[in-house]
ZAVOSE-285075 format. One line per field, with one value per residue: x, y, z of N, C-alpha, C, O in turn. Coordinates in nm, 2 decimals. Example, Ala and Ser with C-alpha at 12.3 -4.5 7.8 and 13.67 -1.06 7.14 Angstrom:
BEGIN
n_x = (1.32, 1.28);
n_y = (-0.57, -0.22);
n_z = (0.78, 0.71);
ca_x = (1.23, 1.37);
ca_y = (-0.45, -0.11);
ca_z = (0.78, 0.71);
c_x = (1.32, 1.29);
c_y = (-0.33, 0.00);
c_z = (0.78, 0.79);
o_x = (1.42, 1.34);
o_y = (-0.33, 0.11);
o_z = (0.85, 0.80);
//
This chain:
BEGIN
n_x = (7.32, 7.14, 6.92, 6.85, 6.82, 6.59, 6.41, 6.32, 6.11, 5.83, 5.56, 5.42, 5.28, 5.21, 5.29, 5.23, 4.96, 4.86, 4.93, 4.80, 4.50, 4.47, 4.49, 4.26, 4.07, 4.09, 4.01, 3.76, 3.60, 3.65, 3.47, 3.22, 3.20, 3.15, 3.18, 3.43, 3.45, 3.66, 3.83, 4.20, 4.26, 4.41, 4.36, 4.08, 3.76, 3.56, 3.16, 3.01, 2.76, 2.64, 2.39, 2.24, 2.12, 1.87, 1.95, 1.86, 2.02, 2.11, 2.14, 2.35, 2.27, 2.43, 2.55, 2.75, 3.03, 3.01, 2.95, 2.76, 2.61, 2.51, 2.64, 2.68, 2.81, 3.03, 3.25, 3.45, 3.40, 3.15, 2.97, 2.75, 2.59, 2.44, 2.59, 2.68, 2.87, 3.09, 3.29, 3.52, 3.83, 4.04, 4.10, 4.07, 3.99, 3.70, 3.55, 3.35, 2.99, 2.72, 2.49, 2.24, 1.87, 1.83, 1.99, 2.12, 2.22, 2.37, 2.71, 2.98, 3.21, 3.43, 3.71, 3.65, 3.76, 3.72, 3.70, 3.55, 3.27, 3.01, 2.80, 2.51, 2.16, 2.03, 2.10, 2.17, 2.06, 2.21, 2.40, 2.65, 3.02, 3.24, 3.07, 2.95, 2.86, 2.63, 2.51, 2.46, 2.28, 2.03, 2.01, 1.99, 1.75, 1.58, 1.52, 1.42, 1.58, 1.64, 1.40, 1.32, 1.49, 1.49, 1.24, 1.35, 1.44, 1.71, 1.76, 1.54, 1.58, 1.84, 1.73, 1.51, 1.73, 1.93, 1.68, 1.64, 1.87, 1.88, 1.70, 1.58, 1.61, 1.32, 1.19, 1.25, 1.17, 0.90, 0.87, 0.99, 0.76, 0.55, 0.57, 0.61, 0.29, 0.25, 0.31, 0.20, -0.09, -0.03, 0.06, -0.22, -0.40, -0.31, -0.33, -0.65, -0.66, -0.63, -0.71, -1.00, -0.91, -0.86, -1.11, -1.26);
n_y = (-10.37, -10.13, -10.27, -10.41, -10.23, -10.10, -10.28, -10.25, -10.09, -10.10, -9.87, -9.85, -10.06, -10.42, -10.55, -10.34, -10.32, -10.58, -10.57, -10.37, -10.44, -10.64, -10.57, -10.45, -10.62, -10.76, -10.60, -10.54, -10.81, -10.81, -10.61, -10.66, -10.90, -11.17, -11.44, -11.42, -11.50, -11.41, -11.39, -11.46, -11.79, -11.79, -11.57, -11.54, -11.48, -11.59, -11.58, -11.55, -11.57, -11.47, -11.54, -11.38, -11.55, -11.62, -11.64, -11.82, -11.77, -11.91, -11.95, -12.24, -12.53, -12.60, -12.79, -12.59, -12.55, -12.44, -12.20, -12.31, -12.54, -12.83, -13.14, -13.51, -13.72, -13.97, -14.14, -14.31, -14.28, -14.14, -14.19, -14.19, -13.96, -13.63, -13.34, -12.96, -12.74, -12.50, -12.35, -12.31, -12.47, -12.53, -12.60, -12.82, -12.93, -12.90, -12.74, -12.94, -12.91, -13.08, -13.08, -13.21, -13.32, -13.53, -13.77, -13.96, -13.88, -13.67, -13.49, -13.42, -13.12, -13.07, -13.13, -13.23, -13.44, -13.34, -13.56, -13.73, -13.66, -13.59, -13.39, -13.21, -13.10, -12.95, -12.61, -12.42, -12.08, -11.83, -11.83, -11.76, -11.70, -11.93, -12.02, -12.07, -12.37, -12.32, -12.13, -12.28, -12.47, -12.36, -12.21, -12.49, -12.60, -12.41, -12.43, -12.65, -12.92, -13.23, -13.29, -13.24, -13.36, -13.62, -13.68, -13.66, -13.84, -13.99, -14.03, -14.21, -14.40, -14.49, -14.57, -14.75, -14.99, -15.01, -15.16, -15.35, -15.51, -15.59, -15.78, -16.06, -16.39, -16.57, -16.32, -16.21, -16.41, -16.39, -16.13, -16.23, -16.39, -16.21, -16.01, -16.23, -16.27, -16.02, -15.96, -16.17, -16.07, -15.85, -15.97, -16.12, -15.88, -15.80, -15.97, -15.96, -15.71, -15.76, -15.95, -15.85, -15.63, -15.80, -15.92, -15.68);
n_z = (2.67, 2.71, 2.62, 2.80, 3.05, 2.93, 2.98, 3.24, 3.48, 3.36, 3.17, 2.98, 2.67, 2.59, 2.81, 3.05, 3.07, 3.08, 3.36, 3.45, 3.42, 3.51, 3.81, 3.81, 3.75, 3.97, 4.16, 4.09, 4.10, 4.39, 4.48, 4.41, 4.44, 4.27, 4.08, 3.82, 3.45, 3.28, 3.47, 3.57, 3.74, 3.95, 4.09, 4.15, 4.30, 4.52, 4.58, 4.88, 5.08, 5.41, 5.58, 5.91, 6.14, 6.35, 6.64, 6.97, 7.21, 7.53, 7.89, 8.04, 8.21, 8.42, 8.70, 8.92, 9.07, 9.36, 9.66, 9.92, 9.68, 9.71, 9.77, 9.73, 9.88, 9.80, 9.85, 10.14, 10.54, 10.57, 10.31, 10.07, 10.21, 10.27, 10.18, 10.24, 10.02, 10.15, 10.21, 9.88, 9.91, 9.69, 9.33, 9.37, 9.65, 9.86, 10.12, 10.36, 10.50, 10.68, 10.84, 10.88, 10.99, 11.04, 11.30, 11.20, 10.95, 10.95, 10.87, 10.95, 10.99, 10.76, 10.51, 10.18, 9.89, 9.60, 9.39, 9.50, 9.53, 9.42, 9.25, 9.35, 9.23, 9.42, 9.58, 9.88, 9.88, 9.92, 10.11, 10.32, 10.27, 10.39, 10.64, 10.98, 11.10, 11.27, 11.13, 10.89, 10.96, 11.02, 10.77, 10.62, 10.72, 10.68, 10.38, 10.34, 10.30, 10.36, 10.29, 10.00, 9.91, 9.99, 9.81, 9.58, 9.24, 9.24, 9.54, 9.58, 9.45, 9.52, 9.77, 9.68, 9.60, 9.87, 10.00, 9.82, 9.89, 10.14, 10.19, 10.28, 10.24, 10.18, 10.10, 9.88, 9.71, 9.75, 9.60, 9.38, 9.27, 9.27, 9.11, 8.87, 8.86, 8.80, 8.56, 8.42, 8.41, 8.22, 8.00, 8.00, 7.96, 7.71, 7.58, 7.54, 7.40, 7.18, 7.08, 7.03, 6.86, 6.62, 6.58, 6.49);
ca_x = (7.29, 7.03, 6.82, 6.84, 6.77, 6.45, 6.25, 6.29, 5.98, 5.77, 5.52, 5.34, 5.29, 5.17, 5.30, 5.18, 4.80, 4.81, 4.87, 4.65, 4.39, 4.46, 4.41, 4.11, 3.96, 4.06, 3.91, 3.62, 3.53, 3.59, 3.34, 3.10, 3.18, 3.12, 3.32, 3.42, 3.49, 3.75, 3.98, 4.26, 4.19, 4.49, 4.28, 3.91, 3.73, 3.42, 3.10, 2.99, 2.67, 2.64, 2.28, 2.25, 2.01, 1.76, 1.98, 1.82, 2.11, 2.03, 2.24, 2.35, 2.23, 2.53, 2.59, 2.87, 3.06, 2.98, 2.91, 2.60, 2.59, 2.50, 2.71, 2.64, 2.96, 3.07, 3.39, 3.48, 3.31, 3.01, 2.97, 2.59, 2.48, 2.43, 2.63, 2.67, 2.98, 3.09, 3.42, 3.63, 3.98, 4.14, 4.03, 4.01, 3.90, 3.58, 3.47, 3.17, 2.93, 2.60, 2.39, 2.12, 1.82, 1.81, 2.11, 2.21, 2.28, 2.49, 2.84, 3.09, 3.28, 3.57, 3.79, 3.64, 3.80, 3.58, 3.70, 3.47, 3.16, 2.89, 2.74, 2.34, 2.06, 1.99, 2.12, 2.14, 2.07, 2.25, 2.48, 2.75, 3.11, 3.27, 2.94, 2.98, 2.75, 2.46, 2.41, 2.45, 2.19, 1.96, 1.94, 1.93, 1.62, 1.48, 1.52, 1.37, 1.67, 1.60, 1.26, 1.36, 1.61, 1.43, 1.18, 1.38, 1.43, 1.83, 1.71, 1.41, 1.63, 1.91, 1.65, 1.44, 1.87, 1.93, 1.59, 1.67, 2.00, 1.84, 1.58, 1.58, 1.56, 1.18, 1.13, 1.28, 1.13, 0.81, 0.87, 0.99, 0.62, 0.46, 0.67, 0.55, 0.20, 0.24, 0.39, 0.09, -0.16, 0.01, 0.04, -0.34, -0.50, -0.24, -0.38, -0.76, -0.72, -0.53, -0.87, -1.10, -0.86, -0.90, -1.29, -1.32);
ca_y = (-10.31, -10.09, -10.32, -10.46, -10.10, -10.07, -10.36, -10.21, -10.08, -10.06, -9.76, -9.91, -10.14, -10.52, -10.62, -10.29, -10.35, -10.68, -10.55, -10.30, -10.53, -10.76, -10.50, -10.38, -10.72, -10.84, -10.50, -10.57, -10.92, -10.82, -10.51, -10.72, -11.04, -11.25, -11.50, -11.38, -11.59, -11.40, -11.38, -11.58, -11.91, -11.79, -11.43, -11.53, -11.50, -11.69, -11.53, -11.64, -11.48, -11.53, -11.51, -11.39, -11.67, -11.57, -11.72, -11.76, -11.84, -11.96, -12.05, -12.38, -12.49, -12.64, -12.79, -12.55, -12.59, -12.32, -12.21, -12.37, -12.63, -12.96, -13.27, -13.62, -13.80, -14.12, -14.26, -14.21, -14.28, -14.05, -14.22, -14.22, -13.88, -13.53, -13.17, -12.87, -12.68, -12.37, -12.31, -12.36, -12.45, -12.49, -12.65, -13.00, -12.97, -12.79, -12.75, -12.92, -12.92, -13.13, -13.05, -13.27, -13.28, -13.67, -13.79, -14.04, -13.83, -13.57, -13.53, -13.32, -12.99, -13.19, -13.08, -13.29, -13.40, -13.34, -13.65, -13.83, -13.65, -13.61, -13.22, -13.20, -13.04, -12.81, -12.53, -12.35, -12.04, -11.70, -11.90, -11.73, -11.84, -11.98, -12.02, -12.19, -12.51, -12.29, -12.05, -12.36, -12.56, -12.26, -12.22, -12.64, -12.63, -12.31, -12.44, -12.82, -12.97, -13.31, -13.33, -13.22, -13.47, -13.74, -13.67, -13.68, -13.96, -14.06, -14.07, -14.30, -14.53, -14.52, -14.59, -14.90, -15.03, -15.06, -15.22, -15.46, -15.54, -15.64, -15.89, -16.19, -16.53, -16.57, -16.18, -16.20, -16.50, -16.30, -16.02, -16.29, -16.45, -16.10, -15.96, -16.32, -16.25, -15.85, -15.98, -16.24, -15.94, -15.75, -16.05, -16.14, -15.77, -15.75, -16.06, -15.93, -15.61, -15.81, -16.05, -15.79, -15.58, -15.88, -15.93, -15.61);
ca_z = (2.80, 2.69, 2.62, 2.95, 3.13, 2.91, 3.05, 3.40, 3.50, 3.20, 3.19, 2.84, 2.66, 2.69, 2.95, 3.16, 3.00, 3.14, 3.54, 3.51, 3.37, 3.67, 3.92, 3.80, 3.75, 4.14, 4.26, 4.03, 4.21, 4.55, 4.53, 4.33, 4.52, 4.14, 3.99, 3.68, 3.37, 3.26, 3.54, 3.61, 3.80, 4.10, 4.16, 4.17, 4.44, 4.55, 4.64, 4.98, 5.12, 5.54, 5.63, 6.04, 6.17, 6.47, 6.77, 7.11, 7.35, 7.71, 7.97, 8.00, 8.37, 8.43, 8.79, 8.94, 9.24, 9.41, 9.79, 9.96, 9.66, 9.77, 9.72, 9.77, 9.95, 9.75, 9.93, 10.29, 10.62, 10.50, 10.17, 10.07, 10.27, 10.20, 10.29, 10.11, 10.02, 10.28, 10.11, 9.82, 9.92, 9.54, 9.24, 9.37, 9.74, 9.92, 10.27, 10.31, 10.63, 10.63, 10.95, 10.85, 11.08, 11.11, 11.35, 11.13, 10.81, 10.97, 10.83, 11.05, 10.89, 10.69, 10.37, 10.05, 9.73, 9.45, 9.28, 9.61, 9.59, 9.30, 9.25, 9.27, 9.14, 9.50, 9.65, 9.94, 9.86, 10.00, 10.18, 10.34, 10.23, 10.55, 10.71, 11.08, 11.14, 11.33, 10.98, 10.77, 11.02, 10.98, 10.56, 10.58, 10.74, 10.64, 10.25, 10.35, 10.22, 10.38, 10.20, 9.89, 9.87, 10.00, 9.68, 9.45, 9.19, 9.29, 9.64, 9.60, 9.33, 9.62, 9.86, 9.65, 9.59, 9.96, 10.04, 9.80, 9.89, 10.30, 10.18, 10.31, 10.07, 10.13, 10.07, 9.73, 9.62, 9.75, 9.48, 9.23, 9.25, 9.27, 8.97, 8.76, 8.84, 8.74, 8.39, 8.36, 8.39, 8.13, 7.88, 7.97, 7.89, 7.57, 7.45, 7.48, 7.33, 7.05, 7.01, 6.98, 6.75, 6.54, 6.53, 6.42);
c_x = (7.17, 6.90, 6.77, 6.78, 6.66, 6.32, 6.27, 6.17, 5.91, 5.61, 5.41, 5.39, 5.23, 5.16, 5.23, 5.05, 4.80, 4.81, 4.77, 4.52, 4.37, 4.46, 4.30, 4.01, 3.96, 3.99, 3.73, 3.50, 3.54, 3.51, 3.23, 3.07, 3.13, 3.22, 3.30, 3.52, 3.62, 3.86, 4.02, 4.23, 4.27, 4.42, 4.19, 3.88, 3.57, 3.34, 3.03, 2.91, 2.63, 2.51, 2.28, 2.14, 1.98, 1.82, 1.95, 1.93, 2.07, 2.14, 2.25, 2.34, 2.30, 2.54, 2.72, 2.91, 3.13, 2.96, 2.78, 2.53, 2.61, 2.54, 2.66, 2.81, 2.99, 3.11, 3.39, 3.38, 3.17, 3.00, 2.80, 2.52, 2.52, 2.54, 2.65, 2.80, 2.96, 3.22, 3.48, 3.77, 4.06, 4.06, 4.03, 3.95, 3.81, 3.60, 3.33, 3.12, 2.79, 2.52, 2.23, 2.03, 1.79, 1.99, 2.18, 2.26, 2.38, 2.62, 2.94, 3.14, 3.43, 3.61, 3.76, 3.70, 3.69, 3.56, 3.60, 3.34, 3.08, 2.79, 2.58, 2.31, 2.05, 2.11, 2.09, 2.16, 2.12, 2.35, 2.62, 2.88, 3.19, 3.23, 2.95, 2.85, 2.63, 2.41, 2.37, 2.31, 2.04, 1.87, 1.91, 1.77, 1.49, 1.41, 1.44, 1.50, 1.66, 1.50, 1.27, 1.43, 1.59, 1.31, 1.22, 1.43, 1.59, 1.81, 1.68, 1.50, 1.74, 1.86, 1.58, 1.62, 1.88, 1.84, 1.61, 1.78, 1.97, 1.75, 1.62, 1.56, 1.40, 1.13, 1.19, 1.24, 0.96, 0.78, 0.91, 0.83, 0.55, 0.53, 0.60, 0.37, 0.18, 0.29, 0.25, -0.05, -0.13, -0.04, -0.15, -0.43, -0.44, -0.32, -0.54, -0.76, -0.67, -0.64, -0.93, -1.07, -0.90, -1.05, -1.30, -1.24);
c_y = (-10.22, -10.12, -10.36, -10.33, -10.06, -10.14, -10.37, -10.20, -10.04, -9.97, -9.79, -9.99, -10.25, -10.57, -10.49, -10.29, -10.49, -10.68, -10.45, -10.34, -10.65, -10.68, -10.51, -10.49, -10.74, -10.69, -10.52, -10.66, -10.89, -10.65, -10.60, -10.89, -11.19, -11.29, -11.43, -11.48, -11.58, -11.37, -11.50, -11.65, -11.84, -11.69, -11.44, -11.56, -11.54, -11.59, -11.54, -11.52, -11.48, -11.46, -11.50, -11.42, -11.60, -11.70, -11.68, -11.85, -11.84, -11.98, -12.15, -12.40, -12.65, -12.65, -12.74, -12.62, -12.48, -12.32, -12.23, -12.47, -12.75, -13.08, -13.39, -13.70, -13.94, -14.23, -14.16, -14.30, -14.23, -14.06, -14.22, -14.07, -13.72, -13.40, -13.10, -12.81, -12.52, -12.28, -12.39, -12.37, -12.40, -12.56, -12.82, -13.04, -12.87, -12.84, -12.77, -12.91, -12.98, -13.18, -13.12, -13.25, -13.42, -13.72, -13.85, -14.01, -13.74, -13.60, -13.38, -13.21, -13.06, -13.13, -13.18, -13.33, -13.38, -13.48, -13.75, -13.81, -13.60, -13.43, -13.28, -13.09, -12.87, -12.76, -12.45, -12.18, -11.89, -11.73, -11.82, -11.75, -11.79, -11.98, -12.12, -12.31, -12.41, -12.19, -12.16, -12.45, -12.50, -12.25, -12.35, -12.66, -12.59, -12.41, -12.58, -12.89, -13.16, -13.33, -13.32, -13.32, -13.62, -13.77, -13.71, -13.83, -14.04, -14.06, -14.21, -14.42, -14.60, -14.62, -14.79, -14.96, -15.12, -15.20, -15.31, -15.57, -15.63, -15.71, -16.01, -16.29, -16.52, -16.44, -16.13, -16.31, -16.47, -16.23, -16.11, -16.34, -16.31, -16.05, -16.07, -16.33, -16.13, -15.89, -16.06, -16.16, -15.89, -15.85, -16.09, -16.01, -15.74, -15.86, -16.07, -15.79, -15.64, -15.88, -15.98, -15.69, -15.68, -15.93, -15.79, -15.57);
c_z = (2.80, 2.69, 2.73, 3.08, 3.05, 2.95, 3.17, 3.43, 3.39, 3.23, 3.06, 2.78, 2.65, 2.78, 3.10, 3.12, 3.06, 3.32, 3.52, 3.49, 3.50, 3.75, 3.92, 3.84, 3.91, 4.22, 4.22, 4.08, 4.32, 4.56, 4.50, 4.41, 4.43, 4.12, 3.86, 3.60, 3.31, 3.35, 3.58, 3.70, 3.95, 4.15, 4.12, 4.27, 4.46, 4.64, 4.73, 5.06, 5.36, 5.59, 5.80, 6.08, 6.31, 6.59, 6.88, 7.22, 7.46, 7.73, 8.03, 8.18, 8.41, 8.62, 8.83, 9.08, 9.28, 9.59, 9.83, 9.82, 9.69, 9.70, 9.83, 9.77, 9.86, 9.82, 10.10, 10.40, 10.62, 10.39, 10.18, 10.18, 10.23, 10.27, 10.18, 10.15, 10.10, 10.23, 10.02, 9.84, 9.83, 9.49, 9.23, 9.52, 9.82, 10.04, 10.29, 10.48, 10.62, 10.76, 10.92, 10.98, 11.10, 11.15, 11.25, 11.00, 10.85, 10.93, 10.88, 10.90, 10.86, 10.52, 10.29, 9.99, 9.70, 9.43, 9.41, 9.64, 9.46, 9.33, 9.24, 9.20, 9.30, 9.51, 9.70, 9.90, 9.94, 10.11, 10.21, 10.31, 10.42, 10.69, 10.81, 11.05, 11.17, 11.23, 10.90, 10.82, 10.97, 10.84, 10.57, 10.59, 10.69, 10.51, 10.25, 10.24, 10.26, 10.28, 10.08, 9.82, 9.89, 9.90, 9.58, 9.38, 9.24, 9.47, 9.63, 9.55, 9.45, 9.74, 9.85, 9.64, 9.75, 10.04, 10.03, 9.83, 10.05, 10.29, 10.24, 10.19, 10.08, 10.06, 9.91, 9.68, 9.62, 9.62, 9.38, 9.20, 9.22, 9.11, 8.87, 8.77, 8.75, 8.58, 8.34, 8.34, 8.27, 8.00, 7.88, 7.92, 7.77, 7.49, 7.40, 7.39, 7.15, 6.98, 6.97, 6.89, 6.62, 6.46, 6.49, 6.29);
o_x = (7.10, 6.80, 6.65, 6.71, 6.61, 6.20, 6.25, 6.10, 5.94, 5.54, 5.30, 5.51, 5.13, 5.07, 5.18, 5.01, 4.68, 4.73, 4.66, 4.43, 4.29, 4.39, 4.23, 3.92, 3.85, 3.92, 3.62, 3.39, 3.46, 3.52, 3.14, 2.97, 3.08, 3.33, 3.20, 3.63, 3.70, 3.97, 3.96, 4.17, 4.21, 4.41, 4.16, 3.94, 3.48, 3.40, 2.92, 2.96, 2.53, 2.50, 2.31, 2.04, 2.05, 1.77, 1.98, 1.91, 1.98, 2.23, 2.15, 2.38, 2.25, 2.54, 2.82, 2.86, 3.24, 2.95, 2.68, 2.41, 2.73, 2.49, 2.62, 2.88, 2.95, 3.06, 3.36, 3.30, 3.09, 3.03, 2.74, 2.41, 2.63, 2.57, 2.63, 2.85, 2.87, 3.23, 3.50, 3.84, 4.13, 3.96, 4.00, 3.88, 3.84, 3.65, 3.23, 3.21, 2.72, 2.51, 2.12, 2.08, 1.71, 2.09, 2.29, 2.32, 2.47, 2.66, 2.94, 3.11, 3.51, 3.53, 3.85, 3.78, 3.58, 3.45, 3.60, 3.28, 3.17, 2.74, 2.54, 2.37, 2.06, 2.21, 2.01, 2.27, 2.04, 2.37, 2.70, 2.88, 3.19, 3.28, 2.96, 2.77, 2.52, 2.29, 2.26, 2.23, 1.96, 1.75, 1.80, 1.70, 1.38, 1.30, 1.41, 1.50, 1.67, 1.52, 1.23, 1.41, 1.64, 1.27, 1.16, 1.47, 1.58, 1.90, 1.76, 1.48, 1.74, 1.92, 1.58, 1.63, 1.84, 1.88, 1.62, 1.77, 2.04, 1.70, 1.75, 1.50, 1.34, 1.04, 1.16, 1.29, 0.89, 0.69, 0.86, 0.79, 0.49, 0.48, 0.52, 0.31, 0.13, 0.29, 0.20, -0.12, -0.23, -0.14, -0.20, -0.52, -0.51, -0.37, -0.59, -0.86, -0.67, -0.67, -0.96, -1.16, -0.97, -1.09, -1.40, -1.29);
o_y = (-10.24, -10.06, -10.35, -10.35, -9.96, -10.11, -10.47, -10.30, -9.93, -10.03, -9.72, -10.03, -10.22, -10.62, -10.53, -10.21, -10.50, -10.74, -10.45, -10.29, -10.72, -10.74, -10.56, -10.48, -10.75, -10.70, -10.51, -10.63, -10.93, -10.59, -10.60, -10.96, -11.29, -11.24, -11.40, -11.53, -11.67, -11.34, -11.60, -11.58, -11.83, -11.70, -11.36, -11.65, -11.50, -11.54, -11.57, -11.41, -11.55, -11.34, -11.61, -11.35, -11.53, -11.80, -11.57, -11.96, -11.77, -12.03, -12.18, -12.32, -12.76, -12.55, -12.81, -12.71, -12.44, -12.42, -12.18, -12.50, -12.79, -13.12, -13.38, -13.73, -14.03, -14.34, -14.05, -14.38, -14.30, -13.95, -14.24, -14.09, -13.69, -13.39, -13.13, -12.83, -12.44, -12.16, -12.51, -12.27, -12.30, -12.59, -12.90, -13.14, -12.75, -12.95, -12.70, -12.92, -12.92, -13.30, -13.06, -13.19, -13.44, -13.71, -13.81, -14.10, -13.72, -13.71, -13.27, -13.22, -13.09, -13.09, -13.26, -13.23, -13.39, -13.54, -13.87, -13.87, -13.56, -13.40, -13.36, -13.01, -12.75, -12.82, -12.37, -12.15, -11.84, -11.64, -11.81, -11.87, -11.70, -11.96, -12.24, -12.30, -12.43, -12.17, -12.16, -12.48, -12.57, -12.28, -12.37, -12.72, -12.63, -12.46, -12.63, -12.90, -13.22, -13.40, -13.42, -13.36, -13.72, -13.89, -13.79, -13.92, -14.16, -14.13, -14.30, -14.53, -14.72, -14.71, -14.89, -14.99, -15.24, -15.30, -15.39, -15.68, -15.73, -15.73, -16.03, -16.28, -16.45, -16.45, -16.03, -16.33, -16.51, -16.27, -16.08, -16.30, -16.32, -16.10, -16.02, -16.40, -16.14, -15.80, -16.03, -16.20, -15.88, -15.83, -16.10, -16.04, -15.66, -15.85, -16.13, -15.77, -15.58, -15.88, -16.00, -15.64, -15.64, -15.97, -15.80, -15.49);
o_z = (2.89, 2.73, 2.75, 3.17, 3.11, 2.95, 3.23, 3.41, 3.34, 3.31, 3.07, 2.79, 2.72, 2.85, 3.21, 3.21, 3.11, 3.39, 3.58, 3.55, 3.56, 3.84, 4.00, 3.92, 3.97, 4.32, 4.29, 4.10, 4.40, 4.66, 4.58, 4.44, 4.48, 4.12, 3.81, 3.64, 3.29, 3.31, 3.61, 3.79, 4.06, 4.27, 4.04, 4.34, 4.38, 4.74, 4.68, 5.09, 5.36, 5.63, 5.85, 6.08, 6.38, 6.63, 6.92, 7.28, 7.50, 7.66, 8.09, 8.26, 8.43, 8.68, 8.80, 9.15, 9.26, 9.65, 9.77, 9.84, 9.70, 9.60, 9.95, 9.68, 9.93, 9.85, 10.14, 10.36, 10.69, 10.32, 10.29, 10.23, 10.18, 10.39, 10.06, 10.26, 10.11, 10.22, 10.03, 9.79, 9.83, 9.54, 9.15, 9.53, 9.83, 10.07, 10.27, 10.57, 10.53, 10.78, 10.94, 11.08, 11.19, 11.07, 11.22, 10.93, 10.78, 10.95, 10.82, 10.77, 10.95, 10.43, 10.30, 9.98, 9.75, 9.44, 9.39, 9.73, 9.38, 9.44, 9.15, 9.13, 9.28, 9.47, 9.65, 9.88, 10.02, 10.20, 10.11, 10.29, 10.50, 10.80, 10.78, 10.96, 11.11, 11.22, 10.84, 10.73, 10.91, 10.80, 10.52, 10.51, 10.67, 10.51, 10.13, 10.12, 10.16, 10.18, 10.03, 9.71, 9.83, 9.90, 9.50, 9.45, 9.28, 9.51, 9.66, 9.61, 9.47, 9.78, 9.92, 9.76, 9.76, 10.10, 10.11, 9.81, 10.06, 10.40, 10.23, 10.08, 9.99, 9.97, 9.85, 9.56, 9.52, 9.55, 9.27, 9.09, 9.11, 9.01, 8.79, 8.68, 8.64, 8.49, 8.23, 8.25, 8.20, 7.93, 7.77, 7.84, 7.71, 7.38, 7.31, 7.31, 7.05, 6.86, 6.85, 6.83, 6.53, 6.34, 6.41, 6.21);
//
């Protein structure tokens, strides 16, 4: 029984030479932040340096859907034309209103989904929230929102789409001939600058 109440907490010795020897060492590597050869494999600690790199964050110019940004209608009776948001109801439908200044784009004050209308690039800027028709009419014009929008490249692409879509048979076999000329041009000046790459 003695013996048994002497290797309680042991005070000297080997066995207390080997914790204090394992303290020391694990305080040793994490001030010093070095592997060391002699310490045990379960208490070594890896030196890992973290250089702070020159980051220039920007903000990410993320279409929101916000008040006085302008959506383009999908589905619906007013699929294909422009209005801008006036209110957010909730997180799936807006109030839009789109006082265009040509009759036939106008689109009445009507409750949106999202999932039916495509966010642009403009907006109205300073835009009141729950701004009647004669403020919204106002900023539309001020800001050239028509012109702008008739500029731009999903416009124009919308625009050549349609055109094509109303041709007539002769009027596409028109553009087929004109198109196989515009190809025979290309292939004829490719194949002189290809000759005289060659003579020289």
């Amino acid at each position: 029984m003695s013996k048994a109440k002497g290797v309680g907490p042991a005070t000297s010795g080997p066995l207390s030479e080997t914790c204090v020897g394992t303290s020391e060492i694990r305080k040793a590597d994490l001030d010093n932040s070095t592997l060391s050869t002699t310490t045990p494999r379960h208490i070594q600690t890896r030196s890992t340096k973290f250089a702070m790199a020159d980051i220039d964050v920007k903000l990410a110019s993320w279409k929101l859907v916000e008040v006085g940004r302008l959506v383009l209608i999908r589905r619906g009776p007013f699929a294909g034309k422009l209005a801008a948001i006036v209110e957010i109801v909730d997180h799936r439908r807006v109030l839009v209103d789109g006082p265009s200044g040509e009759e036939q784009k106008i689109v009445p004050r009507h409750v949106l989904p999202l999932a039916h209308a495509t966010l642009t690039h403009f907006v109205i800027p300073q835009l009141p929230r729950s701004a009647g028709t004669g403020p919204v009419k106002k900023l539309w014009a001020k800001n050239e929102i028509d012109g702008k929008w008739a500029k731009s490249g999903f416009a124009q692409k919308t625009e050549r789409t349609e055109r094509r879509k109303n041709l007539t048979d002769f009027e596409r076999f028109k553009v087929l001939r004109l198109r196989k000329q515009a190809r025979y041009e290309v292939q004829k000046s490719h194949a002189k600058v290809k000759a005289a790459a060659a003579k020289s």
